[in-house]
MIKEMI-932471 format. One line per 8 residues: number of its first residue (from 1); for each residue z, x, y of N, C-alpha, C. Coordinates in Angstrom, 2 decimals. Example, Ala and Ser with C-alpha at 12.3 -4.5 7.8 and 13.67 -1.06 7.14 Angstrom:
<sites>
1 = 7.80,13.19,-5.69,7.80,12.30,-4.50,7.80,13.20,-3.30; 7.08,12.85,-2.25,7.14,13.67,-1.06,7.87,12.90,0.03
</sites>
This chain:
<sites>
1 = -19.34,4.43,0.46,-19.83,5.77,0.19,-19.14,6.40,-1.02; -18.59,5.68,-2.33,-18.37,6.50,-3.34,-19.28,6.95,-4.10; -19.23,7.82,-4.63,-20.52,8.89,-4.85,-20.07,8.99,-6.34; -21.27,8.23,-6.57,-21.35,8.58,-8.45,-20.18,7.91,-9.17; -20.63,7.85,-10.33,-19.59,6.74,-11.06,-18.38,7.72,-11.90; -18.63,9.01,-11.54,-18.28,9.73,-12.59,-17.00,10.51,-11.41; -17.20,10.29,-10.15,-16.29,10.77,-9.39,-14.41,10.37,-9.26; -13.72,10.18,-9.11,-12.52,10.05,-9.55,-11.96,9.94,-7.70
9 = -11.51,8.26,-7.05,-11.32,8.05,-6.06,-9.67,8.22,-6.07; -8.84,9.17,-4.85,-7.34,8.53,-4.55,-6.95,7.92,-3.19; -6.72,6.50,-2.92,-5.96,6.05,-2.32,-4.72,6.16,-1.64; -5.14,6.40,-0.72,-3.31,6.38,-0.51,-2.93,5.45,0.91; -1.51,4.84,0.61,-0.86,3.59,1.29,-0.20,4.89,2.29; -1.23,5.23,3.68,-0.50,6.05,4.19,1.02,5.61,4.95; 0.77,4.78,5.91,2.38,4.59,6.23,3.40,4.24,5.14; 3.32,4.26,4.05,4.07,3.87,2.58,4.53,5.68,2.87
17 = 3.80,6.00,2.63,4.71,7.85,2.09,4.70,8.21,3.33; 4.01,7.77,4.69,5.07,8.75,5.91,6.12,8.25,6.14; 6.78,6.86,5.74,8.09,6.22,5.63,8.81,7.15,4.82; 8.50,7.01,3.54,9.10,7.75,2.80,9.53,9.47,2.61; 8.71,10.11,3.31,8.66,11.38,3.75,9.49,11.76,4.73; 9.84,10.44,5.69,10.67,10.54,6.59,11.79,10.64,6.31; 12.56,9.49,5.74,13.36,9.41,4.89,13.49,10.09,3.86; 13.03,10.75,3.38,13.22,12.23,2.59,13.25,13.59,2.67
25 = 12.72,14.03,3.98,12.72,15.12,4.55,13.70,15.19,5.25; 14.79,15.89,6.01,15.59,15.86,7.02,15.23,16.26,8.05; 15.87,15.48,9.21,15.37,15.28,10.61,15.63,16.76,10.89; 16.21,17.84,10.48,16.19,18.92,10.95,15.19,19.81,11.13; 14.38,19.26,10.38,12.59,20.01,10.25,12.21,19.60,11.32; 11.88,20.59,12.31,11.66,20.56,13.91,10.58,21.53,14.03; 9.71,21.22,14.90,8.75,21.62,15.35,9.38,22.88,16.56; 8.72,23.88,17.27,8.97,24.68,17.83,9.81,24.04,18.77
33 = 9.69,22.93,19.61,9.85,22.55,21.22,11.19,21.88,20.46; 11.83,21.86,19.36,13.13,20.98,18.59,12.47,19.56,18.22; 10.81,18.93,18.16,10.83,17.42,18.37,10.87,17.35,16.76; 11.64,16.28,15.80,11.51,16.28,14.41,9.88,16.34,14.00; 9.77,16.82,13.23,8.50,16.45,12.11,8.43,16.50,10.89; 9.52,15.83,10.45,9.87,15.44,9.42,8.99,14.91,8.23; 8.25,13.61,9.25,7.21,13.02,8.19,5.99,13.06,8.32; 5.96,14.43,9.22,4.39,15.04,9.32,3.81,16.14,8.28
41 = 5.44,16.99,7.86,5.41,17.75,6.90,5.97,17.24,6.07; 6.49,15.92,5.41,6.50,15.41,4.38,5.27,15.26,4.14; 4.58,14.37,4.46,3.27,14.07,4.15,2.12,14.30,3.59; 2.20,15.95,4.30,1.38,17.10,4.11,1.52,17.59,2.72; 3.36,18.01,2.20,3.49,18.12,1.16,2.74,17.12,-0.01; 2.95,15.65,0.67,3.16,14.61,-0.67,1.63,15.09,-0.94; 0.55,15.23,-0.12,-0.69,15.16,0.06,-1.30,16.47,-0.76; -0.43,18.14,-0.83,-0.75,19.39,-1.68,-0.12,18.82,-2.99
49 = 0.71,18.32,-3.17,1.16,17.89,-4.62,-0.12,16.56,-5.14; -0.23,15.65,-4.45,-1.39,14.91,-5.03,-2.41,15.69,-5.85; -3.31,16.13,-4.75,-4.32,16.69,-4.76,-4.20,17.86,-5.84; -3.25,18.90,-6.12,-2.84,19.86,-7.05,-2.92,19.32,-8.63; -2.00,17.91,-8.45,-1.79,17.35,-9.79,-2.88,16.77,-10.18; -3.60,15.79,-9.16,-4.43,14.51,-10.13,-6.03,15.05,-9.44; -6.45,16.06,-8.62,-7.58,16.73,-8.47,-8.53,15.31,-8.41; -7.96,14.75,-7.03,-9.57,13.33,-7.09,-10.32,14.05,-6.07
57 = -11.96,13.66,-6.58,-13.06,14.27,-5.95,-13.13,13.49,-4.42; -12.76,12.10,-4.23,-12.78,11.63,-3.21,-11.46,11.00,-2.69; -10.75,11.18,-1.56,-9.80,11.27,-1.02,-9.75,10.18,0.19; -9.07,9.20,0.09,-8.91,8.37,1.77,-7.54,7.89,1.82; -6.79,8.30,2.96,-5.67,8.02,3.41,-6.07,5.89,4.75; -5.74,5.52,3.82,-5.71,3.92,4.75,-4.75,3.39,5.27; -4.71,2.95,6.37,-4.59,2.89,7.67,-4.00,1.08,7.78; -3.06,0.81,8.19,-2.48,-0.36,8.97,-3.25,-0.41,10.59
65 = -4.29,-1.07,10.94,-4.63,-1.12,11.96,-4.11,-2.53,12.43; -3.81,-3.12,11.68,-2.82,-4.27,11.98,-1.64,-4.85,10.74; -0.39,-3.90,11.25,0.65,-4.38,9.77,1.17,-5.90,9.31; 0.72,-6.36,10.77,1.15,-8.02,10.70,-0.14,-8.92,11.13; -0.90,-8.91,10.18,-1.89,-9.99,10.80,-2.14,-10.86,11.16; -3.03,-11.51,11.97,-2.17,-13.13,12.84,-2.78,-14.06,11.76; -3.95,-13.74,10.87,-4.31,-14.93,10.11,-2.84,-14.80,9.02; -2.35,-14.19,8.49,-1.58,-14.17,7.26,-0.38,-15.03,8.30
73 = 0.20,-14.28,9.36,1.57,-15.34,10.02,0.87,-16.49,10.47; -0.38,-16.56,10.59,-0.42,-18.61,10.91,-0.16,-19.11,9.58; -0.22,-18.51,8.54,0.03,-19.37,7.04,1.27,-19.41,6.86; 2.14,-18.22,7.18,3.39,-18.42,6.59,3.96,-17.36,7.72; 4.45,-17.99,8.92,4.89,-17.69,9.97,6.08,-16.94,9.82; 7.17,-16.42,9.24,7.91,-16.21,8.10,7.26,-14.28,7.94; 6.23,-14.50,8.05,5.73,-13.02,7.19,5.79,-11.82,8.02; 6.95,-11.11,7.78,7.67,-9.78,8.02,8.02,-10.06,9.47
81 = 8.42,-11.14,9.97,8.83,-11.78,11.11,10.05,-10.67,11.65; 10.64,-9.89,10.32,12.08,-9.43,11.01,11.90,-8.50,11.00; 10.51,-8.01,10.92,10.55,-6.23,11.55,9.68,-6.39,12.30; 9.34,-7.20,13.40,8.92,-7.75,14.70,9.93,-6.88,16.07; 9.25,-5.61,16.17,10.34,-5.21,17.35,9.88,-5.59,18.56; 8.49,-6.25,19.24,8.02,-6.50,19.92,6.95,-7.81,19.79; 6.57,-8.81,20.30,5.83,-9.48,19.90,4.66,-9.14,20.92; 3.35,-9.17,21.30,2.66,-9.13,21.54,1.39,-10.18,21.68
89 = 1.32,-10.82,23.04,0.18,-11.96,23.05,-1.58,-11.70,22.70; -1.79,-10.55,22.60,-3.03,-9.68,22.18,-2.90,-8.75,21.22; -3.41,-8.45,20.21,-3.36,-7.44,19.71,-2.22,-7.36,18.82; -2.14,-6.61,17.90,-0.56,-6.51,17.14,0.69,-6.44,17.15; 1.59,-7.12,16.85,2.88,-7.26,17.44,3.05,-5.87,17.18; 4.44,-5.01,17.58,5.00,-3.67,17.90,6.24,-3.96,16.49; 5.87,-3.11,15.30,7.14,-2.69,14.37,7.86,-2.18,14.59; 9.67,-2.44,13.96,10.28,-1.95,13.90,10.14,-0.22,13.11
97 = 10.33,0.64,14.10,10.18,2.25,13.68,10.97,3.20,13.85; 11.77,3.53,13.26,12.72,4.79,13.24,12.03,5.23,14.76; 13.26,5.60,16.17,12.75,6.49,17.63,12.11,7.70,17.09; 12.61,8.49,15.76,11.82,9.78,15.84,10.91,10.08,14.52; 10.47,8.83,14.11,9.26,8.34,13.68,7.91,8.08,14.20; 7.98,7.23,14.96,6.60,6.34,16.27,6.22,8.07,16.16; 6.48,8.93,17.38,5.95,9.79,17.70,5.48,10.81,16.93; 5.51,10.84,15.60,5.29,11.56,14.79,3.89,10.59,13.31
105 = 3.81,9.68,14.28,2.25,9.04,13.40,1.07,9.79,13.93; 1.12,9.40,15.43,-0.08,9.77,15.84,-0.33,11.86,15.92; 0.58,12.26,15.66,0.20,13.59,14.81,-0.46,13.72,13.31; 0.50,12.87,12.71,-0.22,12.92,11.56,-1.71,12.48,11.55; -2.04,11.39,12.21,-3.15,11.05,12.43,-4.20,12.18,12.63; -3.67,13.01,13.39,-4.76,14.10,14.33,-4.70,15.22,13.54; -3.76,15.49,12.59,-3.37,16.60,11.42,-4.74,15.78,10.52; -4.30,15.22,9.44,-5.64,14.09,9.04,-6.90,14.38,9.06
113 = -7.32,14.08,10.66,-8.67,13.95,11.00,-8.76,15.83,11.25; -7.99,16.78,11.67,-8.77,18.14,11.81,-8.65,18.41,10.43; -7.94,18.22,9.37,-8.46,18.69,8.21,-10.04,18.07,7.84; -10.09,17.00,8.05,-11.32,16.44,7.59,-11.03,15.38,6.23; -9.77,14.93,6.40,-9.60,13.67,5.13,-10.05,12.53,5.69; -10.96,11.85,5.34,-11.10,10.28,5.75,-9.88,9.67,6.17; -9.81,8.76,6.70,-8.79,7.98,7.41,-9.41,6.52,8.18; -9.09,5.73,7.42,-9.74,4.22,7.55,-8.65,2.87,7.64
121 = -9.10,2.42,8.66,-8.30,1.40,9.02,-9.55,0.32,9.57; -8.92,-0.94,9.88,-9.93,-1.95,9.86,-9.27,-2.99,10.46; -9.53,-3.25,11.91,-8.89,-4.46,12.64,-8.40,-5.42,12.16; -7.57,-6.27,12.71,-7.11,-7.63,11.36,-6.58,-7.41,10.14; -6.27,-5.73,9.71,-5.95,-6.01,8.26,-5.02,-5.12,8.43; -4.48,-4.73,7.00,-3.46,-4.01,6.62,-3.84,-3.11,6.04; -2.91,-2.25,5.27,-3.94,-0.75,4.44,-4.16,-1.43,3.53; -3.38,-2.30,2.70,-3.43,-3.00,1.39,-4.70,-3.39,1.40
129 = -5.41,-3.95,2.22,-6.66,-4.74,2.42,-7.55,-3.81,2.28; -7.88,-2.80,3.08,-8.63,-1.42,3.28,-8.34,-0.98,1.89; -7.58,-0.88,0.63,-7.24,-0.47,-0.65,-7.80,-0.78,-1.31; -7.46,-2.65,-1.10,-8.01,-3.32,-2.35,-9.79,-3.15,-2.01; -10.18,-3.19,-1.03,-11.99,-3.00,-0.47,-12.02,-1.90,-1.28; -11.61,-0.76,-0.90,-12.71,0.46,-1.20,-11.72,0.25,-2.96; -10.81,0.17,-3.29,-11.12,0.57,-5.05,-11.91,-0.90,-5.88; -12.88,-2.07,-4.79,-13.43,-3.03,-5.26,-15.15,-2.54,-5.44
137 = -14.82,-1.52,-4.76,-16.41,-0.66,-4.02,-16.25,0.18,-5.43; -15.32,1.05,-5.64,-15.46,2.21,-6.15,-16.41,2.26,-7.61; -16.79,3.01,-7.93,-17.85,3.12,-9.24,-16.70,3.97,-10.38; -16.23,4.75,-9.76,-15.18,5.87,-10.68,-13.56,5.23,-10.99; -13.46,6.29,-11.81,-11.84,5.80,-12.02,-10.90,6.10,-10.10; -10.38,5.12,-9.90,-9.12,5.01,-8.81,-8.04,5.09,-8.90; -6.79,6.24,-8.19,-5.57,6.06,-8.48,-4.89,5.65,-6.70; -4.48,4.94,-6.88,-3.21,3.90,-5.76,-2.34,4.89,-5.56
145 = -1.85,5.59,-4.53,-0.81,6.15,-4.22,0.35,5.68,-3.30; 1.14,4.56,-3.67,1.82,3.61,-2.75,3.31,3.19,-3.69; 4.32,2.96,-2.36,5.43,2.93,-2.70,5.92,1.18,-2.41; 4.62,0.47,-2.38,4.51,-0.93,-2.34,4.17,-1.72,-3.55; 5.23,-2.50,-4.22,4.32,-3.16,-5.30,3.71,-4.03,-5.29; 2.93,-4.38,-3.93,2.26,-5.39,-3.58,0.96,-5.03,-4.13; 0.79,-3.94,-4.43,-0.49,-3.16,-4.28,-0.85,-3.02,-6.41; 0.18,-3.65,-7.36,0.26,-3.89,-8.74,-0.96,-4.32,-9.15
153 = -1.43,-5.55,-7.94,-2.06,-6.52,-8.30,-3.65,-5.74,-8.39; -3.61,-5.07,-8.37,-4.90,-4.55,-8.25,-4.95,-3.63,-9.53; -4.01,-3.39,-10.29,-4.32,-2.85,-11.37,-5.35,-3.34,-12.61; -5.89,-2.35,-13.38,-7.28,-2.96,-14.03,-7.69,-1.60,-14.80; -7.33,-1.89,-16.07,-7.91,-0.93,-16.88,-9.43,-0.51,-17.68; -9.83,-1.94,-16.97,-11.56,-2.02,-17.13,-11.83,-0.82,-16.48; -12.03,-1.20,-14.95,-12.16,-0.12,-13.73,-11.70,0.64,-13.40; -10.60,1.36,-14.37,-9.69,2.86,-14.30,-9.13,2.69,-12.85
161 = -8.31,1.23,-12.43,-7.95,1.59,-11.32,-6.36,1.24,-11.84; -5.30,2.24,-11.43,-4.26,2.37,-11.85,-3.46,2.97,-10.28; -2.09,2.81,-10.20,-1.23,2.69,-9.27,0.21,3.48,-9.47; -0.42,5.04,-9.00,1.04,6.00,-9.09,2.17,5.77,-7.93; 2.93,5.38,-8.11,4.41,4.79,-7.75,5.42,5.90,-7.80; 5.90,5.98,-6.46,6.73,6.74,-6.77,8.49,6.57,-7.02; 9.02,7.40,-7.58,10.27,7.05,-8.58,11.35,7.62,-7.24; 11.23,8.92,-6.93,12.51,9.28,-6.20,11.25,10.31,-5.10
169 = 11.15,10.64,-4.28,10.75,10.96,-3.05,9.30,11.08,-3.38; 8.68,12.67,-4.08,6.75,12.28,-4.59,7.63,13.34,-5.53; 8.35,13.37,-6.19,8.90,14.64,-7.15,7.94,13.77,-8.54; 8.39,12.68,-8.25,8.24,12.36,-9.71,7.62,10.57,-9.30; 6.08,10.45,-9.73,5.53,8.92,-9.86,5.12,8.82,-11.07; 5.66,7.34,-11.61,5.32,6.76,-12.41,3.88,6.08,-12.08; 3.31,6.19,-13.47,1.60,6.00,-13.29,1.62,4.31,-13.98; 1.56,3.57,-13.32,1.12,1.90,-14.07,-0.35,1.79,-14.09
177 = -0.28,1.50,-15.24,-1.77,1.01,-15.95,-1.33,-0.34,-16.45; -2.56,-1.40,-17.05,-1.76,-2.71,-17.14,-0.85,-2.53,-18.67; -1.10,-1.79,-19.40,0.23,-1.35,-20.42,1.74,-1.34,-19.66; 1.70,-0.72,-18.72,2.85,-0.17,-17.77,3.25,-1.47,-17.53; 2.49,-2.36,-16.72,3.07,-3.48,-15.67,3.30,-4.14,-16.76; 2.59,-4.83,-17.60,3.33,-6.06,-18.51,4.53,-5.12,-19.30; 4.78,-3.86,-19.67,6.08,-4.04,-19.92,7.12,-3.96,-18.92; 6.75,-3.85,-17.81,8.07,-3.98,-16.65,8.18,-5.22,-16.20
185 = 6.85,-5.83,-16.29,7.08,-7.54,-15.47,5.90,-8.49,-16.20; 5.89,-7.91,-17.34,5.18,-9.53,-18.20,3.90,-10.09,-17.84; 3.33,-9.12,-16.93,1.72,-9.56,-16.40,0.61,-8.13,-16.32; -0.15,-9.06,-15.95,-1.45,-8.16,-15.70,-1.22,-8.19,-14.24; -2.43,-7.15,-13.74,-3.03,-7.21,-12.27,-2.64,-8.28,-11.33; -4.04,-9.54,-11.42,-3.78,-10.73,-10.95,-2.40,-11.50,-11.32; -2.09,-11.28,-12.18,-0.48,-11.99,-12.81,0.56,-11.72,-11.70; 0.35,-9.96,-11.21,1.75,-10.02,-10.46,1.45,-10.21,-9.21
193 = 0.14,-10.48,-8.59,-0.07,-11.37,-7.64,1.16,-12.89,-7.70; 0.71,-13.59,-8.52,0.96,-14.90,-8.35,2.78,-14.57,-8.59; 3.16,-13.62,-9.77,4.68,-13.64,-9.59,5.05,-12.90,-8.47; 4.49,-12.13,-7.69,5.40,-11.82,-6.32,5.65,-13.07,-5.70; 4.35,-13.69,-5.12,4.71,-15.49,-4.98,5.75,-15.86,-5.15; 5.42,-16.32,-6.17,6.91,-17.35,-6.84,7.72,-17.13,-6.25; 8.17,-15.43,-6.74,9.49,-14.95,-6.73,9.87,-14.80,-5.06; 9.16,-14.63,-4.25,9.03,-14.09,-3.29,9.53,-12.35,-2.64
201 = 9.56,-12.10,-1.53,9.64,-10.87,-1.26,10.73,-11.24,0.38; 11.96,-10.94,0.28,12.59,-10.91,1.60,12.14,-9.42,2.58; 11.54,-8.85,2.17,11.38,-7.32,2.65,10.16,-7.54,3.52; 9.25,-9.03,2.70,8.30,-8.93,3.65,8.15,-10.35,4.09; 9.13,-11.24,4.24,9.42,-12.38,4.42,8.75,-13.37,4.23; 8.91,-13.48,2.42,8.25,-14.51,1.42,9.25,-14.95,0.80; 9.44,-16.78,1.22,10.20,-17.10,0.51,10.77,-17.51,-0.65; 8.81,-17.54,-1.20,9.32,-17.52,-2.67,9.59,-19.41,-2.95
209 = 9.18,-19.24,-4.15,9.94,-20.54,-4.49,11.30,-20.49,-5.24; 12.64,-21.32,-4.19,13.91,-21.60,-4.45,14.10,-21.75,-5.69; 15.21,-20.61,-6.26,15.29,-21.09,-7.66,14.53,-20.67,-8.77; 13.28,-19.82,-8.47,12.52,-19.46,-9.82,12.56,-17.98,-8.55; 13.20,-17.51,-9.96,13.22,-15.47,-10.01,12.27,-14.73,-10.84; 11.88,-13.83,-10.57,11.12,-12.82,-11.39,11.15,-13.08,-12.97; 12.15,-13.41,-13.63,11.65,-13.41,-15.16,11.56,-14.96,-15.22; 12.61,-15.87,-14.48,11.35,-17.34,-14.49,9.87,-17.51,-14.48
217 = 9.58,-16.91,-12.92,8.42,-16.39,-12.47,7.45,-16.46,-13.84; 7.97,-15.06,-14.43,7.50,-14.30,-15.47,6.74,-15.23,-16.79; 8.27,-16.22,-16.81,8.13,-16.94,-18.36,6.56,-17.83,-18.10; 7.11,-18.88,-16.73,5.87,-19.79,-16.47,4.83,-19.22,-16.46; 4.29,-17.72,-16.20,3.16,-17.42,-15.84,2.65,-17.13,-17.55; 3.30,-16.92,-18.20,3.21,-16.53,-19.94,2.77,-18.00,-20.30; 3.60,-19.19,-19.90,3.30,-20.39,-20.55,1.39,-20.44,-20.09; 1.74,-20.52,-18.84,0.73,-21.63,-18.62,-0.39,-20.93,-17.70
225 = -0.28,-19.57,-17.41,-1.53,-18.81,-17.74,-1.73,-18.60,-16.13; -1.89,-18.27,-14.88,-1.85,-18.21,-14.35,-1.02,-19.58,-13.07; -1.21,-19.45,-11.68,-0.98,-20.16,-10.67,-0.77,-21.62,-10.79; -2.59,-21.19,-10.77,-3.32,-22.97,-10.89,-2.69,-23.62,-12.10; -2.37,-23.08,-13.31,-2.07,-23.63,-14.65,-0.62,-24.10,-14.35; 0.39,-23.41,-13.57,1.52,-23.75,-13.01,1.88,-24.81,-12.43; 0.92,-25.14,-11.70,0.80,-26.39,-10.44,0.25,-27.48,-10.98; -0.99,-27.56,-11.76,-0.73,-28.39,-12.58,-0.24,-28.81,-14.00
233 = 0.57,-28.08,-14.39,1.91,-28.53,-15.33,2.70,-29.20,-13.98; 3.13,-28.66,-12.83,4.07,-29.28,-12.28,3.54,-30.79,-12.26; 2.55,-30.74,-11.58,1.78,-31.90,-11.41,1.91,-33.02,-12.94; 1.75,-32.58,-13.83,1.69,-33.65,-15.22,3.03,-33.78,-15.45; 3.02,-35.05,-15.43,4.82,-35.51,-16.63,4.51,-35.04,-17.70; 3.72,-34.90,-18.16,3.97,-34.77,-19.81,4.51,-33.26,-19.89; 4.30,-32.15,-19.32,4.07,-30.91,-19.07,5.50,-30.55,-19.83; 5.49,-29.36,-20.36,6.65,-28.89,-20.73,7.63,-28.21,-19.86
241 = 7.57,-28.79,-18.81,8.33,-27.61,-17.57,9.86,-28.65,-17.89; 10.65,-27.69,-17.48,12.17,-28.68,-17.39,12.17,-29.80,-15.78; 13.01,-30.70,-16.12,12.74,-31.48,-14.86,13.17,-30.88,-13.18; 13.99,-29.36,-13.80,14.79,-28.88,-12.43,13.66,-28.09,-11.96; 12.75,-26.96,-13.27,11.65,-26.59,-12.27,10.41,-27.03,-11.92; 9.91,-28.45,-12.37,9.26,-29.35,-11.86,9.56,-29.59,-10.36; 11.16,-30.27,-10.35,11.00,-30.15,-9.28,11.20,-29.27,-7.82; 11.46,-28.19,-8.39,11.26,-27.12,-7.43,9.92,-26.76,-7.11
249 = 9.13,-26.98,-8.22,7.53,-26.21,-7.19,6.90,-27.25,-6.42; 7.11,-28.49,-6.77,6.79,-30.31,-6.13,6.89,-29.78,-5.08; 8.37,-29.22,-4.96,9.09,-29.24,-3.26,8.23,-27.81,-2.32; 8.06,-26.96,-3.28,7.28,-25.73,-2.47,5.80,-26.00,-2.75; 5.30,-27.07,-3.09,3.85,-27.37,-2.95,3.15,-26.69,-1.67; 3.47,-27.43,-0.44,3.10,-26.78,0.82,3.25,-25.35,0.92; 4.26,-24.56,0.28,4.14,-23.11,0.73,2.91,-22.28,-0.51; 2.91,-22.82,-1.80,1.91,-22.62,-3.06,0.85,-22.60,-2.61
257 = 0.03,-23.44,-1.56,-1.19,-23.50,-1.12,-1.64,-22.48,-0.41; -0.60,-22.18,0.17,-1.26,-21.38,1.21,-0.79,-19.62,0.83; 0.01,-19.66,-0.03,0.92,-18.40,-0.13,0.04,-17.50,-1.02; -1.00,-17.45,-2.08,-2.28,-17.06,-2.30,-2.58,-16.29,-1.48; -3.63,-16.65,-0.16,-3.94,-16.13,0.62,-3.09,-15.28,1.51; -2.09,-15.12,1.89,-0.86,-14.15,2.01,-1.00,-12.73,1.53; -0.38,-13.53,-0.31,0.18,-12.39,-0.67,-1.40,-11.41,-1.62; -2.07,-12.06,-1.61,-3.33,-11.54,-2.69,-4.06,-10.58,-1.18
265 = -4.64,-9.57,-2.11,-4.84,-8.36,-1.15,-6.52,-8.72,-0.63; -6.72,-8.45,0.55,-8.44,-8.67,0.93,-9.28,-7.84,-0.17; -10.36,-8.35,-0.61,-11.32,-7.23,-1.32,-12.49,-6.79,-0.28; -12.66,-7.58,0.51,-14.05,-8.06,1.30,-13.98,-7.44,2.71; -13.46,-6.53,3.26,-13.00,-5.70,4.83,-13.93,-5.29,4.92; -14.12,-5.54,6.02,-15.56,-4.69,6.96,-14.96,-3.56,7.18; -15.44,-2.12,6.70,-14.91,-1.01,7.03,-16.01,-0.04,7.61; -15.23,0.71,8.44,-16.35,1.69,8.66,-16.84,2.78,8.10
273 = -18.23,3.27,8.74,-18.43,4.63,8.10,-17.30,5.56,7.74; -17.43,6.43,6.25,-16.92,7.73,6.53,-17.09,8.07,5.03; -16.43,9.21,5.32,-17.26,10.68,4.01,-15.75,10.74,3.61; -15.49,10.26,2.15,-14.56,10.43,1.02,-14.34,11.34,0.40; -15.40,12.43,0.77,-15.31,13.59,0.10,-13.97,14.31,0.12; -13.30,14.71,-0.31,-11.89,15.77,-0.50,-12.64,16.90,-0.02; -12.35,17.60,1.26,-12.54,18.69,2.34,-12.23,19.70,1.03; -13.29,20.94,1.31,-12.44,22.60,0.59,-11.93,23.39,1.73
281 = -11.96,22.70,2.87,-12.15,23.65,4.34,-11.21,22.39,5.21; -10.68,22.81,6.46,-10.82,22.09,7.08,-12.06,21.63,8.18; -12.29,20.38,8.25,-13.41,19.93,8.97,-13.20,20.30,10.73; -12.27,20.62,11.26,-11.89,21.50,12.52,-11.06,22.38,12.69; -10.85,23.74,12.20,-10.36,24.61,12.15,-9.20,24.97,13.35; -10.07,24.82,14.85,-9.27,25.02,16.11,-8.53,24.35,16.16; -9.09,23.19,15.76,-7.76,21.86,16.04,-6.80,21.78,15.31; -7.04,22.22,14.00,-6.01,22.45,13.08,-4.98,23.47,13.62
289 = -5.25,24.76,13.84,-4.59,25.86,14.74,-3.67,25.39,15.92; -4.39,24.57,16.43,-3.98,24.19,18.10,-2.79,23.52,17.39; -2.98,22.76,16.34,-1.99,21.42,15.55,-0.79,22.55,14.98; -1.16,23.53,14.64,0.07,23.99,13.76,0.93,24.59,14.70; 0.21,25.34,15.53,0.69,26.17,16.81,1.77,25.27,17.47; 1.66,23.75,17.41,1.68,22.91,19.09,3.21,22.68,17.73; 2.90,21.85,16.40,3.90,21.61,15.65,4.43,22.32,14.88; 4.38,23.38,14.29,5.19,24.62,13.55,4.80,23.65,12.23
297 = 3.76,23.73,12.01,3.74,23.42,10.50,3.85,23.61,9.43; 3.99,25.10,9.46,4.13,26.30,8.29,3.40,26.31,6.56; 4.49,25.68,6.08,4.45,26.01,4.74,3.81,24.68,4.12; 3.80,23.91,4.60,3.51,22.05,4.72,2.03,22.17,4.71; 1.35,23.15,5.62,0.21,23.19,6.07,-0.36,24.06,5.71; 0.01,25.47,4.86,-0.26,26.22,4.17,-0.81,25.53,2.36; 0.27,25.14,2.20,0.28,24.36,0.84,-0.86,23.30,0.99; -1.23,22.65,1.87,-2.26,22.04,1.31,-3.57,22.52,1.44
305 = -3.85,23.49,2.48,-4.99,24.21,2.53,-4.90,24.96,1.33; -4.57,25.28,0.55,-4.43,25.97,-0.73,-4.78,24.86,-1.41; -3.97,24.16,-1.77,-4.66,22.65,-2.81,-6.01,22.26,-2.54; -6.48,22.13,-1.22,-7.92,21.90,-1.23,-8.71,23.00,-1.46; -8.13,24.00,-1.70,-9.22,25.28,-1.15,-9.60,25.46,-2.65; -8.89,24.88,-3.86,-9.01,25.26,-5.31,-9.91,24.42,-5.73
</sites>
């Protein structure tokens, strides 16, 4: 449902900034009854400063309906294994979550939906997935609002889709366009796909191939042009690779195959209905009331009904 080519879509990696909101707000921001809501009114803020600064006509906050998916851990079993606080034989294993965090999602959630912001999530996937779909959909320029650089790879200055990052809490994001990324890491879009690979990610438990780091990474992907061009240089003797990182990717062959599909973001999610439109109102007023009343939302919740209301 993006509407018109001329409309201007923002993204946002919601559990990325209610982490961060959490961790930036102090737990002393308490709701009437003392319970924190820290990163309910972070959120809110990051969400009146968006909307104030970069004015996108269509708005969707996306959703982890599954942060660990079982197709990505049958490939590389390994993947975010250590923020596994629960495992689960159905359904999604249970993340590791700050105690006075958990209880403060499913508010935000219900803050969210009575304003009337879209909010989309999609079984089996991650938000990244739900991201890369709708800015693959989008007709207009897209901006990424995520504190993940997994989410690089999707940059594309054809399709005005670009990825504001933030620097120190939402005071201040740096905007990458592919100008931006190749001078921080020597690639395009798809490029820092394949160098997160390489390099891997311990944060989200990718091991990377042993021995080749980010500006290794970097150089090979300059030589020999993407992945596939990598693998087979490894593959040819004649190839100009040195014999030590020859034989390091030989040896991570088995993880190269499959690590693609991992780390490269879904384009293709079955998502559901919903209206992208950026609310001037909230879409339930009572509930909103009942929400501010129940959480002392104040100024968090003031400020963005003002940002939308302009």
């Amino acid at each position: 449902m993006i509407r018109g080519v001329t409309r201007r879509l923002m993204l946002l990696d919601t559990a990325s900034l209610y982490f961060r909101a959490y961790f930036g707000v102090p737990e002393s921001v308490r709701a009437p009854d003392g319970t924190p809501v820290n990163a309910v009114r972070g959120l809110l803020d990051f969400v009146a400063r968006l909307v104030t600064d970069h004015r996108p006509d269509d708005l969707v906050a996306c959703m982890d309906a599954d942060w660990r998916p079982a197709w990505r851990v049958e490939l590389i079993p390994s993947y975010k294994a250590h923020r596994v606080a629960q495992e689960h034989g159905e359904g999604p294993d249970a993340e590791t979550v700050p105690d006075t965090l958990s209880p403060q999602v499913p508010v935000i959630e219900a803050v969210l939906d009575a304003l009337g912001i879209a909010r989309v999530g999609a079984a089996g996937y991650e938000a990244d997935d739900v991201i890369g779909t709708l800015a693959g959909r989008a007709g207009g320029p897209v901006d990424i609002v995520t504190g993940d650089r997994d989410l690089f790879q999707l940059i594309d200055d054809r399709r005005g889709v670009r990825v504001l990052y933030p620097v120190k809490g939402m005071a201040t994001l740096t905007a990458f366009d592919q100008a931006a990324l190749h001078e921080k890491y020597g690639v395009d879009g798809p490029g820092y796909a394949d160098l997160a690979l390489l390099r891997g990610d311990p944060s989200d438990g990718l091991p990377g191939v042993p021995g080749i780091g980010e500006k290794t990474a970097a150089r090979l992907l300059e030589r020999f042009g993407d992945l596939a061009g990598i693998i087979a240089a490894a593959d040819d003797p004649a190839s100009p690779l040195t014999p030590t990182q020859r034989k390091r990717l030989t040896a991570a062959a088995a993880y190269l195959e499959v690590a693609p599909r991992v780390v490269r973001v879904a384009t293709d999610v079955p998502l559901p209905a919903h209206d992208p439109a950026l609310p001037a109102a909230p879409g339930d007023p009572a509930a909103l009331d009942a929400l501010n009343a129940r959480w002392g939302l104040g100024g968090s919740l003031t400020r963005v009904l003002s940002a939308l209301a302009r």
